[in-house]
PDB file of N, CA, C and O in Angstrom, chain B, residues numbered from 101:
ATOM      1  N   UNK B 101      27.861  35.464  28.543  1.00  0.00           N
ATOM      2  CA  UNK B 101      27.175  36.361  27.640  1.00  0.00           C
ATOM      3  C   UNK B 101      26.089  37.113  28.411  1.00  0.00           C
ATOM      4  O   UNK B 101      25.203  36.647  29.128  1.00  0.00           O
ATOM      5  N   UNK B 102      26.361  38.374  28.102  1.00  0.00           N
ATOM      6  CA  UNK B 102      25.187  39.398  28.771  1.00  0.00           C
ATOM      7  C   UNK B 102      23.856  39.652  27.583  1.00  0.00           C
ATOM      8  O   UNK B 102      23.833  39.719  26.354  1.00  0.00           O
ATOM      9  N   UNK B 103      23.098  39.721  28.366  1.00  0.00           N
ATOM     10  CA  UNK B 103      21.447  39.877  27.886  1.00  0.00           C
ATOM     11  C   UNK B 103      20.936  41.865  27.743  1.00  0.00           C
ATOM     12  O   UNK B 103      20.316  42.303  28.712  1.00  0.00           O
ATOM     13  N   UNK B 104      21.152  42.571  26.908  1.00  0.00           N
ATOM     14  CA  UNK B 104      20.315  43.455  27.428  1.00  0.00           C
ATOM     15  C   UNK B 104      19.377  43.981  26.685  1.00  0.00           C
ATOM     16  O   UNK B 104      19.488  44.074  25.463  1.00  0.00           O
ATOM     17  N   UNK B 105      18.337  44.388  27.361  1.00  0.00           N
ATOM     18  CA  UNK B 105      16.916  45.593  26.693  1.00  0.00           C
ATOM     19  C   UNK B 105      17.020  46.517  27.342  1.00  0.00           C
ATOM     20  O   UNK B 105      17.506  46.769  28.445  1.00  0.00           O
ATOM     21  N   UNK B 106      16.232  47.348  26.142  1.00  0.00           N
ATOM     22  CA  UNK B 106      16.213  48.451  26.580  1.00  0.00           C
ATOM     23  C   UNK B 106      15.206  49.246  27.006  1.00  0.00           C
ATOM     24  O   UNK B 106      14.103  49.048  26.496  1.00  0.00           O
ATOM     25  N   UNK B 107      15.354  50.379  28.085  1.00  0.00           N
ATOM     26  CA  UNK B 107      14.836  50.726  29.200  1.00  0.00           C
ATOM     27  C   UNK B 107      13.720  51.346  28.692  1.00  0.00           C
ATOM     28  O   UNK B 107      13.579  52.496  29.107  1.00  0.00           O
ATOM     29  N   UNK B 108      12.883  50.953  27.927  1.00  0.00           N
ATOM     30  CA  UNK B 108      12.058  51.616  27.427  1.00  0.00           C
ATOM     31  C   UNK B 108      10.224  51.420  28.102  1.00  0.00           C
ATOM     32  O   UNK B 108      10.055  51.968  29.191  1.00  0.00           O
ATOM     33  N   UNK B 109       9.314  50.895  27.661  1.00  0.00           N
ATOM     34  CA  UNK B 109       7.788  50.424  27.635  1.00  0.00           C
ATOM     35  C   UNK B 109       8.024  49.468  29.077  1.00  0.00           C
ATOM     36  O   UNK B 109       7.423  49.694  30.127  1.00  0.00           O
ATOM     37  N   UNK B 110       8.978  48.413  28.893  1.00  0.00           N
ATOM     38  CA  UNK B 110       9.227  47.720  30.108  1.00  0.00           C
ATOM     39  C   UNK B 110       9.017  48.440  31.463  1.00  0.00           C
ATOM     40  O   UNK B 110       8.245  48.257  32.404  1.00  0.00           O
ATOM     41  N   UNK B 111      10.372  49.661  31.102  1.00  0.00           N
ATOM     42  CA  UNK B 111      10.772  50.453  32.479  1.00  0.00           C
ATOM     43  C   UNK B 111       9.749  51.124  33.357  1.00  0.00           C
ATOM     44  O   UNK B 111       9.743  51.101  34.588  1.00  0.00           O
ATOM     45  N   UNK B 112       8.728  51.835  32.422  1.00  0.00           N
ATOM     46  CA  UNK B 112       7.396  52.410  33.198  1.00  0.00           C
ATOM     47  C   UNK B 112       6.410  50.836  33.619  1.00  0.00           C
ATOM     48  O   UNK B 112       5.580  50.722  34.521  1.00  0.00           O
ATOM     49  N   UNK B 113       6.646  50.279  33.096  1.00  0.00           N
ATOM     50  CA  UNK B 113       5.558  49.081  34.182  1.00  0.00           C
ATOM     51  C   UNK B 113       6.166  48.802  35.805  1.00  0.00           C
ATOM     52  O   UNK B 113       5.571  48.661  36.873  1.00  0.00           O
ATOM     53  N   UNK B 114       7.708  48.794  35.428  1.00  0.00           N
ATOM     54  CA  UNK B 114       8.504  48.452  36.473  1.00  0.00           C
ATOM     55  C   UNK B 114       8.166  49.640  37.421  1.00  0.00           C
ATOM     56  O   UNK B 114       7.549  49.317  38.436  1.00  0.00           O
ATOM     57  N   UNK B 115       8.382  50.599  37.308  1.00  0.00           N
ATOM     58  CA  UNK B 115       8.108  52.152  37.526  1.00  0.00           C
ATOM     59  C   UNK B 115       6.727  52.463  38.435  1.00  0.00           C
ATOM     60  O   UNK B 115       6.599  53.033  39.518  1.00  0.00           O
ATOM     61  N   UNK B 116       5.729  51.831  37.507  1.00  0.00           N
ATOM     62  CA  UNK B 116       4.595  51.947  38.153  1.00  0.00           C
ATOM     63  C   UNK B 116       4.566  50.690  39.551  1.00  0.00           C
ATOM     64  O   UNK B 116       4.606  51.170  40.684  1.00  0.00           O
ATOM     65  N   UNK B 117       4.514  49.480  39.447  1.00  0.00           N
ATOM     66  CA  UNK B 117       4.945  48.669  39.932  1.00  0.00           C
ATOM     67  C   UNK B 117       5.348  48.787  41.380  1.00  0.00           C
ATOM     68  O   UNK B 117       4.738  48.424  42.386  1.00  0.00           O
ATOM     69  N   UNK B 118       6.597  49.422  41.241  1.00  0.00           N
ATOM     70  CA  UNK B 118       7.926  49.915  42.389  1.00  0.00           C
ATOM     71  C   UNK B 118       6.790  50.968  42.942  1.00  0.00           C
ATOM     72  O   UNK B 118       6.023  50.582  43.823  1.00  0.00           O
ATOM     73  N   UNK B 119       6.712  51.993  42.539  1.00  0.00           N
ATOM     74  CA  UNK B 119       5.748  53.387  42.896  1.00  0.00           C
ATOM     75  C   UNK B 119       4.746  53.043  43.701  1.00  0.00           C
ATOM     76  O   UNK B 119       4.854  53.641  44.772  1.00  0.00           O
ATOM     77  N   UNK B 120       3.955  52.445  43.665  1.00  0.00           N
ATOM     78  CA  UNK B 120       2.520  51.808  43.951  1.00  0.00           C
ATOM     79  C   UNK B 120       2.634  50.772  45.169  1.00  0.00           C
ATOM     80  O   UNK B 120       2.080  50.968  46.251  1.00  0.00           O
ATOM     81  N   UNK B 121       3.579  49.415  44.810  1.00  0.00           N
ATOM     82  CA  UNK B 121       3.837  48.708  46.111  1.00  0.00           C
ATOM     83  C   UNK B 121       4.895  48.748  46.949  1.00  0.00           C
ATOM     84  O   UNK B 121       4.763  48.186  48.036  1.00  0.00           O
ATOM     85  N   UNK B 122       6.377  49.531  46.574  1.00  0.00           N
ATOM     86  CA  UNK B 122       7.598  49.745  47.039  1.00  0.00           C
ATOM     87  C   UNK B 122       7.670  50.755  47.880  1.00  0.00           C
ATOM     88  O   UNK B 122       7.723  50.567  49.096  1.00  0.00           O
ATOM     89  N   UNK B 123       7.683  52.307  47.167  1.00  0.00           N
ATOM     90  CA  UNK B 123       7.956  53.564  47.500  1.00  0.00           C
ATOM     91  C   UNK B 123       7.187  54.019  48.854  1.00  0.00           C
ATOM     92  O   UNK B 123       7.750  54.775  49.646  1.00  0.00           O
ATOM     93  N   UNK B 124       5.739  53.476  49.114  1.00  0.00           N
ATOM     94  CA  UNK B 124       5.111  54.122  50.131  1.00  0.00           C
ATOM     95  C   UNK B 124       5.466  53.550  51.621  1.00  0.00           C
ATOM     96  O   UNK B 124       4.892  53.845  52.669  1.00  0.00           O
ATOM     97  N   UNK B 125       6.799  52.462  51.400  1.00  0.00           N
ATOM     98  CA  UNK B 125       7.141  51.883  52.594  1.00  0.00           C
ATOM     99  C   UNK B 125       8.656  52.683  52.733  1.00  0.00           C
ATOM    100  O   UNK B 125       9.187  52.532  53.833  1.00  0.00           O
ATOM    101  N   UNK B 126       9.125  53.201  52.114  1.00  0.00           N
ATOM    102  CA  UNK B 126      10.122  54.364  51.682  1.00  0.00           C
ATOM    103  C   UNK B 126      10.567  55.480  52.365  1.00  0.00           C
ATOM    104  O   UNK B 126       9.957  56.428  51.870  1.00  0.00           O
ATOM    105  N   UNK B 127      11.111  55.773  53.010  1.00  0.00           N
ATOM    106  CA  UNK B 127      11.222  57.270  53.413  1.00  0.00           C
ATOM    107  C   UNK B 127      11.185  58.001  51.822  1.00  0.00           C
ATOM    108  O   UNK B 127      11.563  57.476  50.775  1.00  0.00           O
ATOM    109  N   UNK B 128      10.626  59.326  52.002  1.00  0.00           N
ATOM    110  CA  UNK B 128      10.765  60.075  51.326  1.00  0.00           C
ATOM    111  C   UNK B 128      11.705  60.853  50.752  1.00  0.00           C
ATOM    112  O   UNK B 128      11.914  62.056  50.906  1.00  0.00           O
ATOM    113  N   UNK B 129      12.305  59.980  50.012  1.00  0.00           N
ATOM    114  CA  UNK B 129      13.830  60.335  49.703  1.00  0.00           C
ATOM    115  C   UNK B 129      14.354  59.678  48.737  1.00  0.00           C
ATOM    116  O   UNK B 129      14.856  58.572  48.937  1.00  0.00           O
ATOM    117  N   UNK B 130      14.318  60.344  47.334  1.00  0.00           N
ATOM    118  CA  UNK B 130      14.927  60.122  46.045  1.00  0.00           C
ATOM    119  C   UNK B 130      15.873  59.154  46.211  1.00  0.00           C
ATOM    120  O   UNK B 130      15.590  58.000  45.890  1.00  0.00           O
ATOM    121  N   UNK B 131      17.089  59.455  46.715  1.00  0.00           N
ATOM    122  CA  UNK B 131      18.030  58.570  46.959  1.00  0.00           C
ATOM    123  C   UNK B 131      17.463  57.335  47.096  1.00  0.00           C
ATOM    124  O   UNK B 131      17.486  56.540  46.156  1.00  0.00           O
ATOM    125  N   UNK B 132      16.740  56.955  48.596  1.00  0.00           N
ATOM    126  CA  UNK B 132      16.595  55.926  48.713  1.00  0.00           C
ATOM    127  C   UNK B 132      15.703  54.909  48.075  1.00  0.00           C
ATOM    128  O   UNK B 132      15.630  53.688  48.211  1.00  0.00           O
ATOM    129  N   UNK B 133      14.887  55.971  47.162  1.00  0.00           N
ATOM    130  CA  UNK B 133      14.139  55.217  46.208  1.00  0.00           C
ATOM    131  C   UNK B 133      14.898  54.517  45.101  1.00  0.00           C
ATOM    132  O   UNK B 133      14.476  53.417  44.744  1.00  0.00           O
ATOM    133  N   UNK B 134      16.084  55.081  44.457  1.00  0.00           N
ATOM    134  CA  UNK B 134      17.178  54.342  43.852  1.00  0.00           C
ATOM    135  C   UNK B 134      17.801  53.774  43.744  1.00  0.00           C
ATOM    136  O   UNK B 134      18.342  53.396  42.705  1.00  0.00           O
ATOM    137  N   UNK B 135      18.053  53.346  45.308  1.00  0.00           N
ATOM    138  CA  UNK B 135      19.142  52.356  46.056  1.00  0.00           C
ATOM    139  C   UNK B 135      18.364  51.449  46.030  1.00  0.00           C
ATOM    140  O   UNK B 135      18.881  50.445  45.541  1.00  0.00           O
ATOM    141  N   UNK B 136      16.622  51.223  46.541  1.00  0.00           N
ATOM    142  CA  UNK B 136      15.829  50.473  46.549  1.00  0.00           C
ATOM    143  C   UNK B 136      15.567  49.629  45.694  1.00  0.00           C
ATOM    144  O   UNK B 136      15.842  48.430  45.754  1.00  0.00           O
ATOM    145  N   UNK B 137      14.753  50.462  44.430  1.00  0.00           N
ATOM    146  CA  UNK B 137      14.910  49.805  42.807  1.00  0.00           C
ATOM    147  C   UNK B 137      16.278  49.192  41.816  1.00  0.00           C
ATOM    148  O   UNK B 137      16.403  48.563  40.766  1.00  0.00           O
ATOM    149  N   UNK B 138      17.191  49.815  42.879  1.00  0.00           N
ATOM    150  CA  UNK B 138      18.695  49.198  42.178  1.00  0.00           C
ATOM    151  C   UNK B 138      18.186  47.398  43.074  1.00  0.00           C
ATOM    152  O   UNK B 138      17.970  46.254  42.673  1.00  0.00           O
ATOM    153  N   UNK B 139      18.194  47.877  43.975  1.00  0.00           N
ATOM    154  CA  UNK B 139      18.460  46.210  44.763  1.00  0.00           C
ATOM    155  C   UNK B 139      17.034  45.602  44.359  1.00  0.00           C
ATOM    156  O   UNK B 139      17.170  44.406  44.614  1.00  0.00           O
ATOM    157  N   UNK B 140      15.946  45.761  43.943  1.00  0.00           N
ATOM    158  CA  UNK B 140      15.029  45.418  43.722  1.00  0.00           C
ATOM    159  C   UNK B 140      15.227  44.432  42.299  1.00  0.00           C
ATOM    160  O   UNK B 140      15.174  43.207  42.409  1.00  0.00           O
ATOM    161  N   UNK B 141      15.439  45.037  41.076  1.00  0.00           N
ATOM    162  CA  UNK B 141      16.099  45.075  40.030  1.00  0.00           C
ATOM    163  C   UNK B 141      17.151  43.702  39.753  1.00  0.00           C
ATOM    164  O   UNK B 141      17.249  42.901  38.823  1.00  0.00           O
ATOM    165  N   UNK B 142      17.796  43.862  40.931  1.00  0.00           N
ATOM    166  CA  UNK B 142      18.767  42.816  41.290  1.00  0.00           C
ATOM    167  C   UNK B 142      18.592  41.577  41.490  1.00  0.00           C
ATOM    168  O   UNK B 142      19.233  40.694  40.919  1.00  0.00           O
ATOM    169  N   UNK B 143      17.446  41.346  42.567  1.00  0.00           N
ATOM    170  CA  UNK B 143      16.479  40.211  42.894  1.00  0.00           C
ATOM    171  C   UNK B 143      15.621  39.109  41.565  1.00  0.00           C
ATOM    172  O   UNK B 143      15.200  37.955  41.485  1.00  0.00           O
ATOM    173  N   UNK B 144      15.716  40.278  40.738  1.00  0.00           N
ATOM    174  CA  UNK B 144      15.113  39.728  39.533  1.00  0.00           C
ATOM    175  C   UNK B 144      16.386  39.349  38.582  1.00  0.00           C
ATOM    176  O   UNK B 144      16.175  38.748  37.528  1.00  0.00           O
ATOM    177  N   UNK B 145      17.518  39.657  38.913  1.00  0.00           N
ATOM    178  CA  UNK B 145      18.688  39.024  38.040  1.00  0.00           C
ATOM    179  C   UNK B 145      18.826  40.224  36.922  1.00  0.00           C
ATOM    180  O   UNK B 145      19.021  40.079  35.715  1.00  0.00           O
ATOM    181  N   UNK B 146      18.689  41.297  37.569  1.00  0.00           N
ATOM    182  CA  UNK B 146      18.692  42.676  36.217  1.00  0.00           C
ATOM    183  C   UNK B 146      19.490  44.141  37.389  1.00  0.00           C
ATOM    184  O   UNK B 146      19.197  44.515  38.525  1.00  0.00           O
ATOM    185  N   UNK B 147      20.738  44.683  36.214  1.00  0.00           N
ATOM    186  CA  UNK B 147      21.084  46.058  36.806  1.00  0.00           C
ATOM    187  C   UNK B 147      20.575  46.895  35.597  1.00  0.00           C
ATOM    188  O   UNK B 147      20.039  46.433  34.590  1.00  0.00           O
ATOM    189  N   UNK B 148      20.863  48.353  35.895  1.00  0.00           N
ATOM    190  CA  UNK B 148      21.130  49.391  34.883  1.00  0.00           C
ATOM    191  C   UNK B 148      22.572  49.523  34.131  1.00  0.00           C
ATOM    192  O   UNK B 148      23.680  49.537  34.665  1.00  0.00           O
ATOM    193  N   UNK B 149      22.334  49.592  33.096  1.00  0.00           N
ATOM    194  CA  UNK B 149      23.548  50.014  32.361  1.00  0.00           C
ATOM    195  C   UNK B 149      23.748  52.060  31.775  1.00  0.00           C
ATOM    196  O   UNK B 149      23.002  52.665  31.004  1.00  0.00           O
ATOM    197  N   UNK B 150      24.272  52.290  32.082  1.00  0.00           N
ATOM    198  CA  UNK B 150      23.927  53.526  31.493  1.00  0.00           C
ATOM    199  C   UNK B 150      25.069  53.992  30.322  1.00  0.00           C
ATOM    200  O   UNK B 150      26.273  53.743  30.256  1.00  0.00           O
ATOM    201  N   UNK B 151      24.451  54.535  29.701  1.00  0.00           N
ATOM    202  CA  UNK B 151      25.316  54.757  28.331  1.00  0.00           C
ATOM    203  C   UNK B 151      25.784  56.246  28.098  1.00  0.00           C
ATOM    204  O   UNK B 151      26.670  56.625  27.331  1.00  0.00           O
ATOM    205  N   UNK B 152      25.045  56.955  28.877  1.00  0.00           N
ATOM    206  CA  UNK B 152      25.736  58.296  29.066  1.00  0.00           C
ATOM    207  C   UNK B 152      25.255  58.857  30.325  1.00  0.00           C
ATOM    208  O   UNK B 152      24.054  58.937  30.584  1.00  0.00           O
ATOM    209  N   UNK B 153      26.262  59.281  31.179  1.00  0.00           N
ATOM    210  CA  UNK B 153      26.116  60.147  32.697  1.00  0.00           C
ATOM    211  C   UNK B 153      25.200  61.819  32.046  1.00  0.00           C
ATOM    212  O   UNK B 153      24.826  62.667  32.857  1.00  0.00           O
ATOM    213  N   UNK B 154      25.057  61.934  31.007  1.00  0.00           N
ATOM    214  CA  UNK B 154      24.653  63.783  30.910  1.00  0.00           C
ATOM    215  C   UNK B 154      23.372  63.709  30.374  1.00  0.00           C
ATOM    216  O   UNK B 154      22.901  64.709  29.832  1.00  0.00           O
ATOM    217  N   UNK B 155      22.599  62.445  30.459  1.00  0.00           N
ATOM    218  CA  UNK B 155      21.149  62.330  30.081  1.00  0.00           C
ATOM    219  C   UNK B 155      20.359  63.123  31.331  1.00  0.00           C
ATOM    220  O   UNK B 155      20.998  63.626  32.255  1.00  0.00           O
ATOM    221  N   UNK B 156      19.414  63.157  31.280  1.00  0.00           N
ATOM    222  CA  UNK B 156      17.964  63.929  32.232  1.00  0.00           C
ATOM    223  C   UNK B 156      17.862  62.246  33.163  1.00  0.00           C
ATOM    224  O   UNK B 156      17.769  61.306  32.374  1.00  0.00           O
ATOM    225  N   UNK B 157      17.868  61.980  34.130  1.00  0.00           N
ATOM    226  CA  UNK B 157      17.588  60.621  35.039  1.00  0.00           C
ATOM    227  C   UNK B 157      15.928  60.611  35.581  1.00  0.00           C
ATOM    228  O   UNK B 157      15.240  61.622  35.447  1.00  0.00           O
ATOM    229  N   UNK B 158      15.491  59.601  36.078  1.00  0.00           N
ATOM    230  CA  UNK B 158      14.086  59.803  36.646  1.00  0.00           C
ATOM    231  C   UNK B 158      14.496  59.979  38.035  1.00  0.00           C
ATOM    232  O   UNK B 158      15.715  60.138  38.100  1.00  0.00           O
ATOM    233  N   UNK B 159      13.831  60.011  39.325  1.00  0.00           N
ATOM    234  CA  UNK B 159      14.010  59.785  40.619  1.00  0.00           C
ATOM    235  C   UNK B 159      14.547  58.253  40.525  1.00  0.00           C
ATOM    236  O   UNK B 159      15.284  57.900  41.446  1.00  0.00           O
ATOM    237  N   UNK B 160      14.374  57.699  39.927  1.00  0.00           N
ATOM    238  CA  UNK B 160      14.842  55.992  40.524  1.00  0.00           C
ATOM    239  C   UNK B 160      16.061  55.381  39.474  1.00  0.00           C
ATOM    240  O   UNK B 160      16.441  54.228  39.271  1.00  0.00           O
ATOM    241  N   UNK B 161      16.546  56.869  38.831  1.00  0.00           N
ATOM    242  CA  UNK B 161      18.538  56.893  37.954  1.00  0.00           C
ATOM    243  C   UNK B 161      18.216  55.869  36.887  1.00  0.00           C
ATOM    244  O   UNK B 161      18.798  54.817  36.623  1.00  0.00           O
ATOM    245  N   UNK B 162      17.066  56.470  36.293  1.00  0.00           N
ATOM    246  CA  UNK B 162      17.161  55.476  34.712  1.00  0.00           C
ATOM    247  C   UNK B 162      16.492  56.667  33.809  1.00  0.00           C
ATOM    248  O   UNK B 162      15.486  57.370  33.892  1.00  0.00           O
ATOM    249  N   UNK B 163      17.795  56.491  32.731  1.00  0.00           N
ATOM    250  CA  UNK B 163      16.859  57.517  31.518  1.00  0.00           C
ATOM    251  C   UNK B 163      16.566  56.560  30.355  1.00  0.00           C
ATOM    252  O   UNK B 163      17.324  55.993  29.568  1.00  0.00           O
ATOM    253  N   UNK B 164      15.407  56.557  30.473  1.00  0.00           N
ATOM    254  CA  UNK B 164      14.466  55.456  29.440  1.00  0.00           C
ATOM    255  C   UNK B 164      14.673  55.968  28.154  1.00  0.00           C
ATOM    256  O   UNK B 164      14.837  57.128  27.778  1.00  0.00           O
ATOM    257  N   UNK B 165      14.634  54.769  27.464  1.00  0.00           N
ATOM    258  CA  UNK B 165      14.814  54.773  26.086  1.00  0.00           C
ATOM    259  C   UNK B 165      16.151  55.063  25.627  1.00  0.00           C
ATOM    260  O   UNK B 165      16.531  55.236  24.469  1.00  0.00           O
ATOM    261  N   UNK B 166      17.060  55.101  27.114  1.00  0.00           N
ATOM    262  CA  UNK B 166      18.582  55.222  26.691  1.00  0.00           C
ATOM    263  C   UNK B 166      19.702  54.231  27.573  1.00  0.00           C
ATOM    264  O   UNK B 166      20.867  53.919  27.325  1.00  0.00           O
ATOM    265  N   UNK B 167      18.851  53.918  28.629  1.00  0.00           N
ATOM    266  CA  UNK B 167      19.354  52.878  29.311  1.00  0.00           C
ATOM    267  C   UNK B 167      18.892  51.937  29.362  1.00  0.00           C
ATOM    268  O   UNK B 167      17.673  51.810  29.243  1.00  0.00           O
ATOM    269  N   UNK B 168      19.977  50.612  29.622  1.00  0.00           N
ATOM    270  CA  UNK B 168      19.352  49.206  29.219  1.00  0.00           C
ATOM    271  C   UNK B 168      19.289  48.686  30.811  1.00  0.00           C
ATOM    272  O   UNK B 168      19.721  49.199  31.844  1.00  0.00           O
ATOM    273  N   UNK B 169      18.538  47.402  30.545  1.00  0.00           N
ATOM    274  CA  UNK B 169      18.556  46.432  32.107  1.00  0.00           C
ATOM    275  C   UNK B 169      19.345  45.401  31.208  1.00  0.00           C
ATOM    276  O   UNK B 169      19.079  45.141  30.034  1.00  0.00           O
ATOM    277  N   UNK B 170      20.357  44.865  31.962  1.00  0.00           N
ATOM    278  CA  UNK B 170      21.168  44.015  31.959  1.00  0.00           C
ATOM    279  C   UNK B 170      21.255  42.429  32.908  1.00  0.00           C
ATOM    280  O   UNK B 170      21.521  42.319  34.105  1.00  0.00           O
ATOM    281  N   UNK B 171      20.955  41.379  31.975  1.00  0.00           N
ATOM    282  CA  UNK B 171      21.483  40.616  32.731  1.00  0.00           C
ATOM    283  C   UNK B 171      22.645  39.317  32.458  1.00  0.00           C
ATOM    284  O   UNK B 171      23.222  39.203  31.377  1.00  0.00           O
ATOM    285  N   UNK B 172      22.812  38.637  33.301  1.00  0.00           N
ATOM    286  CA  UNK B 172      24.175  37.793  33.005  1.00  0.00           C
ATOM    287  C   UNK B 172      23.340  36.046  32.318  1.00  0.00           C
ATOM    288  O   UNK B 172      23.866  35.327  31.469  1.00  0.00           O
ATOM    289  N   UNK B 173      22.103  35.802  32.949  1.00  0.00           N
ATOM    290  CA  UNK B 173      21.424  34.763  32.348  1.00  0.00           C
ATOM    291  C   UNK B 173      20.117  34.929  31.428  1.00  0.00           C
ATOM    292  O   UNK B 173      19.078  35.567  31.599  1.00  0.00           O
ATOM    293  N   UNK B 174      20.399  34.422  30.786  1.00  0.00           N
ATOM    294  CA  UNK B 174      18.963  34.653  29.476  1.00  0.00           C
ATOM    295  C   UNK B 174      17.786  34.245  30.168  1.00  0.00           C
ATOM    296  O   UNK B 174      16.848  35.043  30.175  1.00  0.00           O
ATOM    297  N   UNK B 175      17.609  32.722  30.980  1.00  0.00           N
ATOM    298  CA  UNK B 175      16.702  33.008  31.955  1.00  0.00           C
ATOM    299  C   UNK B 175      16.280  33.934  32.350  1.00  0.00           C
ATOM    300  O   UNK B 175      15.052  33.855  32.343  1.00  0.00           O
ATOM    301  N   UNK B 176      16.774  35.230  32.881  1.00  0.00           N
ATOM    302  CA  UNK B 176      16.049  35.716  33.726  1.00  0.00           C
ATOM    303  C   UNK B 176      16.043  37.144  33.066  1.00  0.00           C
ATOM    304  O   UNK B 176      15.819  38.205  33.647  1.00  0.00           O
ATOM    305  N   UNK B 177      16.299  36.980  31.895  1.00  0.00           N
ATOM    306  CA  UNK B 177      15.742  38.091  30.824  1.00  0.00           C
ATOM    307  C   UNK B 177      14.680  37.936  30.686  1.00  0.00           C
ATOM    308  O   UNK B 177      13.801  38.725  31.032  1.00  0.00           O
ATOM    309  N   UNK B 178      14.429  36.209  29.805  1.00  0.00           N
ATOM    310  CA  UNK B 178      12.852  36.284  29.245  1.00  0.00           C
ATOM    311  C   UNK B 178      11.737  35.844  30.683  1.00  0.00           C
ATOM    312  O   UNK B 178      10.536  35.654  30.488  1.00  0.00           O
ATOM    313  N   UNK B 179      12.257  35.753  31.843  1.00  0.00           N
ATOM    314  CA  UNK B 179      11.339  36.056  32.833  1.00  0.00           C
ATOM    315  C   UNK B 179      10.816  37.562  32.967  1.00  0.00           C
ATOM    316  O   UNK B 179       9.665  37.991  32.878  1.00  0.00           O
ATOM    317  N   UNK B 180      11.662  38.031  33.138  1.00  0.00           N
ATOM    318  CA  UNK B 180      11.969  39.659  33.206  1.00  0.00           C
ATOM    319  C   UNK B 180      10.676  40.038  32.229  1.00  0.00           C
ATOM    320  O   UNK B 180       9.642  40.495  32.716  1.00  0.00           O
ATOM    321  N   UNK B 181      10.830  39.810  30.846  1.00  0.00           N
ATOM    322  CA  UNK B 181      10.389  40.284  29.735  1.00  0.00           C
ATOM    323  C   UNK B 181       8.680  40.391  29.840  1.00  0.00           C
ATOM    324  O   UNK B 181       7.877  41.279  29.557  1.00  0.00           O
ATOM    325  N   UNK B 182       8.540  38.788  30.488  1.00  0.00           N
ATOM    326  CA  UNK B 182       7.145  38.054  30.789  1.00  0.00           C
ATOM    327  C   UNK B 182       6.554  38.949  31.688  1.00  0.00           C
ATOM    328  O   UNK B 182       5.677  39.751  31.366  1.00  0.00           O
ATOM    329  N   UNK B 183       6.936  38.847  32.603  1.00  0.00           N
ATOM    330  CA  UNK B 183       6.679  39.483  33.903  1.00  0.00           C
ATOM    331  C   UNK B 183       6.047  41.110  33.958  1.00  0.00           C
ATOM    332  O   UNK B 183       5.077  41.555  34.571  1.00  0.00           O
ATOM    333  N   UNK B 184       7.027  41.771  33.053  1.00  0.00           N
ATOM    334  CA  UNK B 184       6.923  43.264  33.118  1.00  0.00           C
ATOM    335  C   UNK B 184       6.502  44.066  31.283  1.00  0.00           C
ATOM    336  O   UNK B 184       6.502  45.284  31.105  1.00  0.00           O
ATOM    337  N   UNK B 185       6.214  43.120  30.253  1.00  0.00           N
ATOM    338  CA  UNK B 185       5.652  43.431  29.347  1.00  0.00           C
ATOM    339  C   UNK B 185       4.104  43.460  29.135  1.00  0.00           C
ATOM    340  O   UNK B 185       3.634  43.835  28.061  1.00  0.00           O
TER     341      UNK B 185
END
């Protein structure tokens, strides 16, 4: 059973988060800021789900309030939840 929320209030903490301690070790490059926060994301036991390809994306391929984080253990949802609410 999959776990998901949605990309909403969560996603900008994550956002800020990533931005602040991630990105400035980063090349400057959208892409790789996405690839980054994808594998970042991951570490925590969470992907993106996206529910439609023709939404507006941020630099780091999540359109909030329409995409969910997904995961495979409920553990590491309500860590997730703790962590970044």
């Amino acid at each position: 059973m999959t776990v998901r929320i949605l990309a909403d209030d969560i996603y900008y903490n994550t956002q800020i988060f990533f931005a602040r301690n991630i990105v400035p070790s980063l090349p400057n490059d959208d892409r790789a800021w996405k690839k980054k926060y994808s594998e970042w994301l991951k570490e925590q036991g969470a992907s993106i789900v996206t529910e439609s390809e023709t939404l507006i994306r941020t630099t780091l391929g999540v359109a909030p309030g329409y995409d969910f984080f997904e995961f495979e253990k409920d553990s590491d949802a309500t860590i997730f939840v703790l962590r970044w609410s």
